[in-house]
DOVEX-700982 format. One record per residue (C-alpha): residue number from 1; residue in one letter; chain; z, x, y. Coordinates in steps of 0.2 Angstrom, whole numbers, plus 5000, padded with zeros to 4 digits. Last residue first. Example, Ala and Ser with C-alpha at 12.3 -4.5 7.8 and 13.67 -1.06 7.14 Angstrom:
residues 2
+-----+-----+-------+------+------+------+
:   n : res : chain :    w :    u :    v :
+-----+-----+-------+------+------+------+
:   2 :   s :     A : 5036 : 5068 : 4995 :
:   1 :   a :     A : 5039 : 5062 : 4978 :
+-----+-----+-------+------+------+------+
end
This chain:
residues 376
+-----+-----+-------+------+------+------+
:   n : res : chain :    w :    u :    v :
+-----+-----+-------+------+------+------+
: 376 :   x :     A : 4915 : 4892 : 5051 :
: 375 :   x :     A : 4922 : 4907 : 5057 :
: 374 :   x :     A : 4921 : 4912 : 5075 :
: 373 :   x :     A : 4937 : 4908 : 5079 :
: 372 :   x :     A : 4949 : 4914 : 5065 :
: 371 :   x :     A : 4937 : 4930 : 5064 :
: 370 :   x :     A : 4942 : 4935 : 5082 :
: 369 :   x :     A : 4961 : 4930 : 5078 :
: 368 :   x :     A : 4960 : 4943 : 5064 :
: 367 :   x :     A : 4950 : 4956 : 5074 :
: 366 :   x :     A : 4966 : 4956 : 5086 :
: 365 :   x :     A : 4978 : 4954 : 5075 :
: 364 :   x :     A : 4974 : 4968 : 5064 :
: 363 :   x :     A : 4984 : 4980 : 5077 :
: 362 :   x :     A : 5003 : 4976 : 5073 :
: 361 :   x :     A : 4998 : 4981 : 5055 :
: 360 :   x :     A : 4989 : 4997 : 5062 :
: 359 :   x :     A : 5007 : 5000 : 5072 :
: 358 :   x :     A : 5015 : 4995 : 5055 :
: 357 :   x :     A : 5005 : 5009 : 5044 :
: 356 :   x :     A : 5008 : 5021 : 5062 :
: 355 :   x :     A : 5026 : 5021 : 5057 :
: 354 :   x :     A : 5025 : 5023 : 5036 :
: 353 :   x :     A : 5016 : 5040 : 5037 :
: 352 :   x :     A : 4999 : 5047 : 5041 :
: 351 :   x :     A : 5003 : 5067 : 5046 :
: 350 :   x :     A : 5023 : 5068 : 5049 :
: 349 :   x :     A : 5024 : 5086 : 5059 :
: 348 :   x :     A : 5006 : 5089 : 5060 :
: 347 :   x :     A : 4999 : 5074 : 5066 :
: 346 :   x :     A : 4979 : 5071 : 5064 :
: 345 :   x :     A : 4969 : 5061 : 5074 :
: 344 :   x :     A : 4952 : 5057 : 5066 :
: 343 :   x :     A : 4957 : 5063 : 5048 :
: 342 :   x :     A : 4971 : 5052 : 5044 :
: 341 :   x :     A : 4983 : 5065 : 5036 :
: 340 :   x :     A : 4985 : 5061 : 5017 :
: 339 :   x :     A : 4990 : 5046 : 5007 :
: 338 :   x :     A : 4977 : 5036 : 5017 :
: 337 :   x :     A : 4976 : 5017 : 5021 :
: 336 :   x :     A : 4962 : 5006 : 5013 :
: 335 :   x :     A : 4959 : 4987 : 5018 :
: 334 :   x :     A : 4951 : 4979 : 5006 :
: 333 :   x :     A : 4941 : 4962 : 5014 :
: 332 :   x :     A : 4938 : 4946 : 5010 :
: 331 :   x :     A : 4928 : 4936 : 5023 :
: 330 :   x :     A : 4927 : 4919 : 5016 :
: 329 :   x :     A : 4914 : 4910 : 5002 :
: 328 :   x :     A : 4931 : 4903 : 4993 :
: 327 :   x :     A : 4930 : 4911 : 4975 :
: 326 :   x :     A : 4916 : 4922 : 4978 :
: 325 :   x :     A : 4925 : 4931 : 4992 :
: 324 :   x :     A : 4941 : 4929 : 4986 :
: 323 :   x :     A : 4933 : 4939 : 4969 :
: 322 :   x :     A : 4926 : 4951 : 4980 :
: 321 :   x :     A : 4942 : 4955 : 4989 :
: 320 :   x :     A : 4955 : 4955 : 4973 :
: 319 :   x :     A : 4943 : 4966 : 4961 :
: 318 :   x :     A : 4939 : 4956 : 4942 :
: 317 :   x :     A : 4925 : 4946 : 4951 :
: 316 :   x :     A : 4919 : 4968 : 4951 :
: 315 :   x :     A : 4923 : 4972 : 4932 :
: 314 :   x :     A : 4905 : 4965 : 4926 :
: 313 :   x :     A : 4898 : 4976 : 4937 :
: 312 :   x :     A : 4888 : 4975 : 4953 :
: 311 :   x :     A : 4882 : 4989 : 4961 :
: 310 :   x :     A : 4891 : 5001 : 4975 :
: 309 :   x :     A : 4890 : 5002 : 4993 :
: 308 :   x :     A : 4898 : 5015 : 5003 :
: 307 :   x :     A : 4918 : 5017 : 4997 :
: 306 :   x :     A : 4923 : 5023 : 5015 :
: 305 :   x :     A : 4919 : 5036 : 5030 :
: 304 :   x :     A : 4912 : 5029 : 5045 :
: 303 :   x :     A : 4920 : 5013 : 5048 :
: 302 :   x :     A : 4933 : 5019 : 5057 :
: 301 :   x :     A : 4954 : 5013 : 5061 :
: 300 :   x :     A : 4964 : 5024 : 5068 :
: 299 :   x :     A : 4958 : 5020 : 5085 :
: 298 :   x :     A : 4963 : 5002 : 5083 :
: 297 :   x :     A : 4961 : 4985 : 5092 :
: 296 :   x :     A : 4946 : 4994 : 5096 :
: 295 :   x :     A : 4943 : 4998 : 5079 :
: 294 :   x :     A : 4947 : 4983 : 5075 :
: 293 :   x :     A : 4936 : 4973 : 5084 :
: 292 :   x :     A : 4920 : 4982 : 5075 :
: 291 :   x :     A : 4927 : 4981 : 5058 :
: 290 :   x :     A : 4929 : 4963 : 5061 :
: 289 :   x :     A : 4909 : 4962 : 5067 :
: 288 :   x :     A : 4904 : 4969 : 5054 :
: 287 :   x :     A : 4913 : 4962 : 5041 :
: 286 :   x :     A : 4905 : 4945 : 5047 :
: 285 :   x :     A : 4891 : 4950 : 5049 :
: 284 :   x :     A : 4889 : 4955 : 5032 :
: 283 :   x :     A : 4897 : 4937 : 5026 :
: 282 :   x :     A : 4883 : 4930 : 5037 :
: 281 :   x :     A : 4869 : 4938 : 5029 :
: 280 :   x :     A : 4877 : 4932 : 5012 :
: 279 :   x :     A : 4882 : 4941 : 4997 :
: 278 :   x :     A : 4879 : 4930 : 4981 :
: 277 :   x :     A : 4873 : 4947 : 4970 :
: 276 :   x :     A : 4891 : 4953 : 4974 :
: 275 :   x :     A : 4889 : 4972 : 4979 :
: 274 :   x :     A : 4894 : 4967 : 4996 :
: 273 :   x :     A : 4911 : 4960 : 4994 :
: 272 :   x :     A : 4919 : 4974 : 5007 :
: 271 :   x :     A : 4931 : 4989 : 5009 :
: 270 :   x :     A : 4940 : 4993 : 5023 :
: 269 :   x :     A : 4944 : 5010 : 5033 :
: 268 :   x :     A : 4958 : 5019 : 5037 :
: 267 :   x :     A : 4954 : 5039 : 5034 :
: 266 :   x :     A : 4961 : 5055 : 5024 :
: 265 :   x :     A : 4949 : 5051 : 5009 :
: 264 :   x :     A : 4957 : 5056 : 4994 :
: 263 :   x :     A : 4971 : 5045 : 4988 :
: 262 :   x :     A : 4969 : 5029 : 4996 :
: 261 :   x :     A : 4982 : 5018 : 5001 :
: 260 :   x :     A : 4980 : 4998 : 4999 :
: 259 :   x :     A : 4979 : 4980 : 5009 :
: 258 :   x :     A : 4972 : 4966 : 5002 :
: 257 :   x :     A : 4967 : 4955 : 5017 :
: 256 :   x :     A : 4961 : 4939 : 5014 :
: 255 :   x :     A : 4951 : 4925 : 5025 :
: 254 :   x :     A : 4947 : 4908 : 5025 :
: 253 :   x :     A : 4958 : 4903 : 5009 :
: 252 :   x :     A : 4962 : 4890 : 5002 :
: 251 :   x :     A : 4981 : 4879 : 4997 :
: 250 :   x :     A : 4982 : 4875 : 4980 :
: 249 :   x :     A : 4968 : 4890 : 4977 :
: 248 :   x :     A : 4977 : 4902 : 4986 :
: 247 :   x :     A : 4995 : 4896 : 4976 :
: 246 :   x :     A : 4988 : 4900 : 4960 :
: 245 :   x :     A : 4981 : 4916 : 4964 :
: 244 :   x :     A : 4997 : 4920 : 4968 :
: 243 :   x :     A : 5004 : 4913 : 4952 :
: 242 :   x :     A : 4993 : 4923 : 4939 :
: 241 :   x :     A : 4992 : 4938 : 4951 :
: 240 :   x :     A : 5009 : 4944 : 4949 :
: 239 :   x :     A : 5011 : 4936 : 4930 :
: 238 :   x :     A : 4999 : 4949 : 4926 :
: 237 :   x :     A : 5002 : 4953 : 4907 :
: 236 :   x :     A : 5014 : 4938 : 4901 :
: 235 :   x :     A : 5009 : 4924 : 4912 :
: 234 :   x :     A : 4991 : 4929 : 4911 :
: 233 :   x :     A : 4977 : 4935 : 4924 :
: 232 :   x :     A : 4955 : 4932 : 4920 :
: 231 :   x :     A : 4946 : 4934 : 4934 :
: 230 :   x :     A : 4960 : 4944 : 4946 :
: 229 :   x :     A : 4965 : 4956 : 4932 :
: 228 :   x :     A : 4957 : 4972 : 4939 :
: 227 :   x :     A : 4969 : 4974 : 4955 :
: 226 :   x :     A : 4983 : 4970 : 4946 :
: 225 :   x :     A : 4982 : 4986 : 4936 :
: 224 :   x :     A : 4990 : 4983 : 4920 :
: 223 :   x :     A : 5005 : 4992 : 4911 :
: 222 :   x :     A : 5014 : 4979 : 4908 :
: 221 :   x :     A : 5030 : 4983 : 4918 :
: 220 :   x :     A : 5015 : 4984 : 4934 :
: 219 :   x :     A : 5003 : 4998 : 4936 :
: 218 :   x :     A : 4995 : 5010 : 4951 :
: 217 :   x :     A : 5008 : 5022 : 4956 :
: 216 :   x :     A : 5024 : 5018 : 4945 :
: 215 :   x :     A : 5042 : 5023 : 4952 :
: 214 :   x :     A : 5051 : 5009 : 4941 :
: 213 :   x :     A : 5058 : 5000 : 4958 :
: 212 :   x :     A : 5038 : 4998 : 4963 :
: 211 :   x :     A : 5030 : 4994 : 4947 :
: 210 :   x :     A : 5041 : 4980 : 4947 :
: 209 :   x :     A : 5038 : 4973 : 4964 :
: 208 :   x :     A : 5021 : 4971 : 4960 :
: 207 :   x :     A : 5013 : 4962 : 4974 :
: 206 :   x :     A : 5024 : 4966 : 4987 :
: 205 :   x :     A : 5021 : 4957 : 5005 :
: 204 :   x :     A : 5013 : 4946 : 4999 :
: 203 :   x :     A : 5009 : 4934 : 5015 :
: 202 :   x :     A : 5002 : 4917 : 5016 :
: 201 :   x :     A : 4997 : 4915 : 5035 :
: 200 :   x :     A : 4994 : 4897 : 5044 :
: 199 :   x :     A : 4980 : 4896 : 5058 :
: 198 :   x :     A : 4973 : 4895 : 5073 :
: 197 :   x :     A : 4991 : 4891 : 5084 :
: 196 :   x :     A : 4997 : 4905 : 5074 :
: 195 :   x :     A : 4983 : 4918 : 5080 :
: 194 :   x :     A : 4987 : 4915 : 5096 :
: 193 :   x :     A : 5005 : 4917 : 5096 :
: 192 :   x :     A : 5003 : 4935 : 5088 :
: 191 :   x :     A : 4989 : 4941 : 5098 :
: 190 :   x :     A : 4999 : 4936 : 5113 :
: 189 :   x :     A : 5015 : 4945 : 5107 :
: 188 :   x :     A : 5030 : 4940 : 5118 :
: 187 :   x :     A : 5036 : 4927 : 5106 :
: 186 :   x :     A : 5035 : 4941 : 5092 :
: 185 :   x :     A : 5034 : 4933 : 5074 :
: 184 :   x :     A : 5014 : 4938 : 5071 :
: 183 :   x :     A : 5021 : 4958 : 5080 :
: 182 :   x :     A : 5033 : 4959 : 5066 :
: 181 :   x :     A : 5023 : 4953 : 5052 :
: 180 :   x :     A : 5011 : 4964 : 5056 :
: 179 :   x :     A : 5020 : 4980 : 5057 :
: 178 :   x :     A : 5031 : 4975 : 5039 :
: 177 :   x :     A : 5013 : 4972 : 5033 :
: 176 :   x :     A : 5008 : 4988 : 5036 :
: 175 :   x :     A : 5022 : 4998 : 5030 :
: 174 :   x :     A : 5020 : 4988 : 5014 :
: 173 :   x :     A : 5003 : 4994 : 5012 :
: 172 :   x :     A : 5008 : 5011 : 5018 :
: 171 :   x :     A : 5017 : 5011 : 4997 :
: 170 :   x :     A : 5003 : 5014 : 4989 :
: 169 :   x :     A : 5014 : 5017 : 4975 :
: 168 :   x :     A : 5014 : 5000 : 4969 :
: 167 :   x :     A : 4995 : 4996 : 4965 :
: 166 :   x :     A : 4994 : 4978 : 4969 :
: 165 :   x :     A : 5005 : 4984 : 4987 :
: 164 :   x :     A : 5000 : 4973 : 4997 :
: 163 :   x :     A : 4993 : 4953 : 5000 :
: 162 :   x :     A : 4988 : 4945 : 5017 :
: 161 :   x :     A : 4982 : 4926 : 5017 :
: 160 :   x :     A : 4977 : 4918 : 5030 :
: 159 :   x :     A : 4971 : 4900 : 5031 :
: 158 :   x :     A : 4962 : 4889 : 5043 :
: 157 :   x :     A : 4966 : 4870 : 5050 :
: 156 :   x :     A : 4984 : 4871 : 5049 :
: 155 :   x :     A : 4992 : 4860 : 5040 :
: 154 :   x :     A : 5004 : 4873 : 5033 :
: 153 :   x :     A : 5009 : 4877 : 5051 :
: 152 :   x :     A : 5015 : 4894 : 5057 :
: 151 :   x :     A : 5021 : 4908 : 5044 :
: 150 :   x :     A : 5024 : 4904 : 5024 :
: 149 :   x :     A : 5033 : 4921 : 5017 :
: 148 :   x :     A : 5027 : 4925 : 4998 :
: 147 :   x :     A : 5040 : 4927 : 4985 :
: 146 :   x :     A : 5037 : 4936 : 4969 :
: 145 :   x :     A : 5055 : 4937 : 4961 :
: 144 :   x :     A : 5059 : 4949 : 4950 :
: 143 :   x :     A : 5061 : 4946 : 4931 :
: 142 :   x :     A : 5055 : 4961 : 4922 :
: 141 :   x :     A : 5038 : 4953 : 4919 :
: 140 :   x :     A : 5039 : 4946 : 4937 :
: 139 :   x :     A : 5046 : 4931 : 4942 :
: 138 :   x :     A : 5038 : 4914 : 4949 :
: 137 :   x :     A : 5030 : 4910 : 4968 :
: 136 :   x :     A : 5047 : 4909 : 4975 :
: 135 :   x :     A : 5040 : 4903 : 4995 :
: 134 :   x :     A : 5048 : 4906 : 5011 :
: 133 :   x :     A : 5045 : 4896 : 5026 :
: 132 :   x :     A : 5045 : 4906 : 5042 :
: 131 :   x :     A : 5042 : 4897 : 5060 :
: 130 :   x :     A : 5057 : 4896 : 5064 :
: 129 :   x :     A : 5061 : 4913 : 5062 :
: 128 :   x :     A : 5076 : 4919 : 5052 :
: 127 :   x :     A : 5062 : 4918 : 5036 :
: 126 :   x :     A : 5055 : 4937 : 5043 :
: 125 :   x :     A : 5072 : 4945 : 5041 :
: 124 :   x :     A : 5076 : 4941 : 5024 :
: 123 :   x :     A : 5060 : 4944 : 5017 :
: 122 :   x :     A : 5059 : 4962 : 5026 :
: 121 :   x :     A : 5079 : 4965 : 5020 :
: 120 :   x :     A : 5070 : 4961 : 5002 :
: 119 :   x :     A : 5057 : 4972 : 5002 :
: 118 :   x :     A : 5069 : 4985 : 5014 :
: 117 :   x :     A : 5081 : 4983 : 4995 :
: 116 :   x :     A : 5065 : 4985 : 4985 :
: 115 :   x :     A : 5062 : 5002 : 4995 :
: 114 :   x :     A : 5046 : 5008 : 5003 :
: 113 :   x :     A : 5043 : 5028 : 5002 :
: 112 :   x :     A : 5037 : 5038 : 5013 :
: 111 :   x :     A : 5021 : 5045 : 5005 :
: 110 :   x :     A : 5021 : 5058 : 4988 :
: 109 :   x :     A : 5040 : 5061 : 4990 :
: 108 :   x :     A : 5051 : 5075 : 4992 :
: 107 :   x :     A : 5071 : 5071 : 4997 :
: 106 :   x :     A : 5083 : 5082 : 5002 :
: 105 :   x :     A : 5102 : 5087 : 4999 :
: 104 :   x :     A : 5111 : 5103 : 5002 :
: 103 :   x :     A : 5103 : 5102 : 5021 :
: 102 :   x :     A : 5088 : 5114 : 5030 :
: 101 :   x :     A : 5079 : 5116 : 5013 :
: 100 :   x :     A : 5068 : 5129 : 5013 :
:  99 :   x :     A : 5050 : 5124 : 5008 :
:  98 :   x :     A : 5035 : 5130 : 4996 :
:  97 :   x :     A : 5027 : 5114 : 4989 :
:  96 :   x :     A : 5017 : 5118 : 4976 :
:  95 :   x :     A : 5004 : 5111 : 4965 :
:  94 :   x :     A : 4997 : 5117 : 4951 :
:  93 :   x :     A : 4978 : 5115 : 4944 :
:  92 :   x :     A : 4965 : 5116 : 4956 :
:  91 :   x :     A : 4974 : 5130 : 4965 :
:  90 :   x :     A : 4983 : 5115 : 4978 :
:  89 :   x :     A : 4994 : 5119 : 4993 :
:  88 :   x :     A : 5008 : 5111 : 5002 :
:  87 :   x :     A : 5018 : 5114 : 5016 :
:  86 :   x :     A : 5028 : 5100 : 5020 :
:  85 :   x :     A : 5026 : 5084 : 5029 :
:  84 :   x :     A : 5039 : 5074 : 5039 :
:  83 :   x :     A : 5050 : 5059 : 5034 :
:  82 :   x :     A : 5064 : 5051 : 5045 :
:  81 :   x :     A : 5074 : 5036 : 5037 :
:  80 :   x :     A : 5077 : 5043 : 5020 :
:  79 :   x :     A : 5093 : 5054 : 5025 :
:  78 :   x :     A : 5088 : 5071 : 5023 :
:  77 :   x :     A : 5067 : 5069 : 5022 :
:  76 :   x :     A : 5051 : 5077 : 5012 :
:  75 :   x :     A : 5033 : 5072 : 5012 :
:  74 :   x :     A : 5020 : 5080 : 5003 :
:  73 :   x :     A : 5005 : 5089 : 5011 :
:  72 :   x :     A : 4987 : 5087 : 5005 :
:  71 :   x :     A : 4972 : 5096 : 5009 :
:  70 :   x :     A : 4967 : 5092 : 4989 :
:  69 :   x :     A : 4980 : 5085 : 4983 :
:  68 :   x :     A : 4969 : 5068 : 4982 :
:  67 :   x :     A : 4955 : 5077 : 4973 :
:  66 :   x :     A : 4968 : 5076 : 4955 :
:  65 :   x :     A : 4967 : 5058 : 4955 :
:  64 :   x :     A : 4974 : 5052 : 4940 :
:  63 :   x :     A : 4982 : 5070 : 4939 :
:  62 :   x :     A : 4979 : 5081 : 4925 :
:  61 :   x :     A : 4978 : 5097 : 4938 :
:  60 :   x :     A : 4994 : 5091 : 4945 :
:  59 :   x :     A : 5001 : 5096 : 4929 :
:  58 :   x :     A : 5013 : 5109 : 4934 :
:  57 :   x :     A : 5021 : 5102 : 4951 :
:  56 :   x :     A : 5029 : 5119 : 4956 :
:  55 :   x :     A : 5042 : 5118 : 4968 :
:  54 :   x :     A : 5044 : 5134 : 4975 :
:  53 :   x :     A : 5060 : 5136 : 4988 :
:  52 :   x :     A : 5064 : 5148 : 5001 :
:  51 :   x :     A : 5083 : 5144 : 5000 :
:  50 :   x :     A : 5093 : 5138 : 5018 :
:  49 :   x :     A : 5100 : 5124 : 5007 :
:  48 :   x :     A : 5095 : 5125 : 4991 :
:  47 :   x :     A : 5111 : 5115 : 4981 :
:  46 :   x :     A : 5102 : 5096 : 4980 :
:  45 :   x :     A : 5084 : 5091 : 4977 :
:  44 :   x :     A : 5079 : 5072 : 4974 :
:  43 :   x :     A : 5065 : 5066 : 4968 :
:  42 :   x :     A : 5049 : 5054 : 4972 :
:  41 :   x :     A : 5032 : 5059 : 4962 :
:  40 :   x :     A : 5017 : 5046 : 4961 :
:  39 :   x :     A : 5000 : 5051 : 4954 :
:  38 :   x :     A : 4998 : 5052 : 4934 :
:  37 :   x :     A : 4992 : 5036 : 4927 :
:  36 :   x :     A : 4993 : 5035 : 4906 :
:  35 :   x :     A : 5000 : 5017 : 4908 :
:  34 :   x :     A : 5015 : 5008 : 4902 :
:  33 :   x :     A : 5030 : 5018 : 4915 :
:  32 :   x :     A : 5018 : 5026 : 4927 :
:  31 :   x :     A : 5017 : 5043 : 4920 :
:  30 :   x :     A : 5028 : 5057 : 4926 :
:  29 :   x :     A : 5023 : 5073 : 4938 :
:  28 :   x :     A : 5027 : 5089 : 4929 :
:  27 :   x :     A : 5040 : 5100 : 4936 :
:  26 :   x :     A : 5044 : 5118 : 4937 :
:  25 :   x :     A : 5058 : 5126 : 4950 :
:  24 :   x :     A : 5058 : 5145 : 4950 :
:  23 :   x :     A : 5060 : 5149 : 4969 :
:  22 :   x :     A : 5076 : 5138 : 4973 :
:  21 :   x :     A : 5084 : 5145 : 4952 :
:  20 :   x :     A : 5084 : 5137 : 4940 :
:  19 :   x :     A : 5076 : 5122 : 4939 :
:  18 :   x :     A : 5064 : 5119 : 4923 :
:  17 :   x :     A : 5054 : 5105 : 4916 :
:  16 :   x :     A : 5058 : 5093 : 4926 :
:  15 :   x :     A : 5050 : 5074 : 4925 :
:  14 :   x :     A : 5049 : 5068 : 4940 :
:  13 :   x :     A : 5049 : 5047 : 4947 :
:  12 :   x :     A : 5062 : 5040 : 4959 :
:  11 :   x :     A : 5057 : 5021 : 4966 :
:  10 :   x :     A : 5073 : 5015 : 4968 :
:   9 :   x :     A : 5086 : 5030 : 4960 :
:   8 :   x :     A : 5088 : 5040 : 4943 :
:   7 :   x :     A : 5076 : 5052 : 4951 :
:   6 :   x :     A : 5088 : 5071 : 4951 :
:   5 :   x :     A : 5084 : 5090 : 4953 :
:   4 :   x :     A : 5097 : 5100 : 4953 :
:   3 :   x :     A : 5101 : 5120 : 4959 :
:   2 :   x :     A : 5117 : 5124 : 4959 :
:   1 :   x :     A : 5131 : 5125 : 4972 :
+-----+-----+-------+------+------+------+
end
């Protein structure tokens, strides 16, 4: 069988510039489909079973974020269900994966992927329980639906709203929600039933559902990055943001959660509203003091390394979290999941993968239900 290297599939995204041969295979990683953002790979490898292969990644120099493959190891699987790491290193300019095959057919990835059909198996799923409402918020610029799931009581005193997946390939944020959603619907989840008797949650959980079938990292069919259209969104460039933003301010907000992957720093940490000149005292402590319960709810999660503070620039009320925070005076946090390994407990076999993202989502309970009652 010869070699071939395929993507025509949810998600898939290489260009190949040769594939000869197992230890002569060239490929330059494609361009978000309207944007010049270089990150996300997903392909298809068939014919090199029990083949030492080189996979050569040419332009991984000229990466969006070239630092991320640094002490990076991509993901591979035989039946899309169970991924593990390969080796992988990084000369500055290409990257390689050098792997043999144990099956004719494999996958690589950049992170365990999320597909638009467990999207929509995840909606399906979750509106089952009674207490699930689901909402068509509007269509995308392709024409997908952008649905957000209604959990507990609308008249709920307190609102939650959780969003993913603004930059598509980040594909741990989905993972994550799928975690929380599940432990917020289990009857024998104490965290879970509290946190409903607190409050209702709004939850995205795929904020650009077209950027994710087209194999994009960081852009919609647009080519805009959602997550610097939040001031200003249209119907015709951010439609995704237009209509959820939307609904928040139909129904407020006392505390958001847009979650992401990070490309470079191998840790779970979250990002605040601090660079905004209206920062309260009281907003600080309030990051504080969920960042504090979570990382008992959490030993993945620290607040060691992150972001660190930054000024305040005209594109800031353009962010998701600091614009909440403006908007409603609520705790707004981005919560950032890595790409890599994470760091302060590393796995060898799978690194950070789609598994402990839903164990961290099953987790935010605790410092969500701590913020609930102690907020204002």
């Amino acid at each position: 069988m010869s070699i071939k290297i395929s993507s025509q599939f949810d998600a898939g995204a290489i260009d190949v510039v040769r594939a000869t041969s197992a230890d002569a295979i060239d490929l330059n990683i494609r361009k978000d489909s309207h944007a010049d953002i270089t990150q996300w790979f997903y392909f298809r490898l068939q014919g090199a079973q029990g083949q030492a292969c080189t996979i050569r990644f040419l332009n991984a120099g000229k990466a969006a974020y070239p630092d991320g493959w640094n002490d990076y190891q991509a993901m591979a699987s035989y039946d899309r269900v169970n991924w593990f790491r390969v080796p992988t290193s990084f000369d500055g300019d290409v990257m390689t994966i050098s792997h043999t095959p144990g099956m004719d057919s494999v996958y690589y990835a950049y992170f365990e992927p999320y597909s638009w059909e467990r999207h929509l198996e995840l909606l399906d799923r979750a509106q089952m329980s009674e207490h699930v409402r689901m909402l068509d918020l509007g269509s995308t610029v392709d024409g997908r639906d952008i649905n957000a799931l209604v959990i507990g009581d609308p008249a709920a005193a307190k609102k939650v709203w959780v969003i993913a997946r603004q930059h598509p390939g980040e594909t741990m944020a989905e993972w994550f929600v799928e975690g929380m959603l599940d432990a917020l619907l289990d009857p024998a989840d104490a965290f879970g039933r509290q946190c409903l008797k607190e409050a209702v949650f709004y939850v995205v959980p795929n904020m650009n559902p077209d950027g994710s079938v087209r194999g994009n990292l960081r852009t919609n069919a647009a080519g805009a990055n959602l997550n610097r259209e939040w001031l200003n969104p249209t119907m015709e460039r951010s439609p995704e943001v237009f209509v959820v933003k939307q609904k928040m301010h139909e129904t407020g907000c006392d505390l958001f959660l847009d979650v992401h992957g990070d490309e470079g720093l191998p840790y779970v940490f979250v990002a605040g509203s601090a660079a905004l000149p209206t920062f309260t005292a009281e907003q600080a402590a309030q990051e504080k003091a969920f960042s504090d319960l979570y990382k008992v709810a959490s030993p993945d999660f620290q607040d060691v390394h992150g972001y660190g503070d930054s000024p305040y620039t005209p594109e800031t009320l353009s962010m998701g979290s600091p614009h909440i925070t403006h908007a409603f005076g609520c705790l707004s946090l981005t919560l950032e999941l890595p790409f890599k390994d994470n760091a302060n407990d590393p796995d060898a076999h799978s690194g950070w993968d789609g598994a402990r993202s839903s164990r961290l989502g099953a987790a935010v309970l605790q410092p969500i239900l701590h913020t609930l009652r102690t907020a204002k």
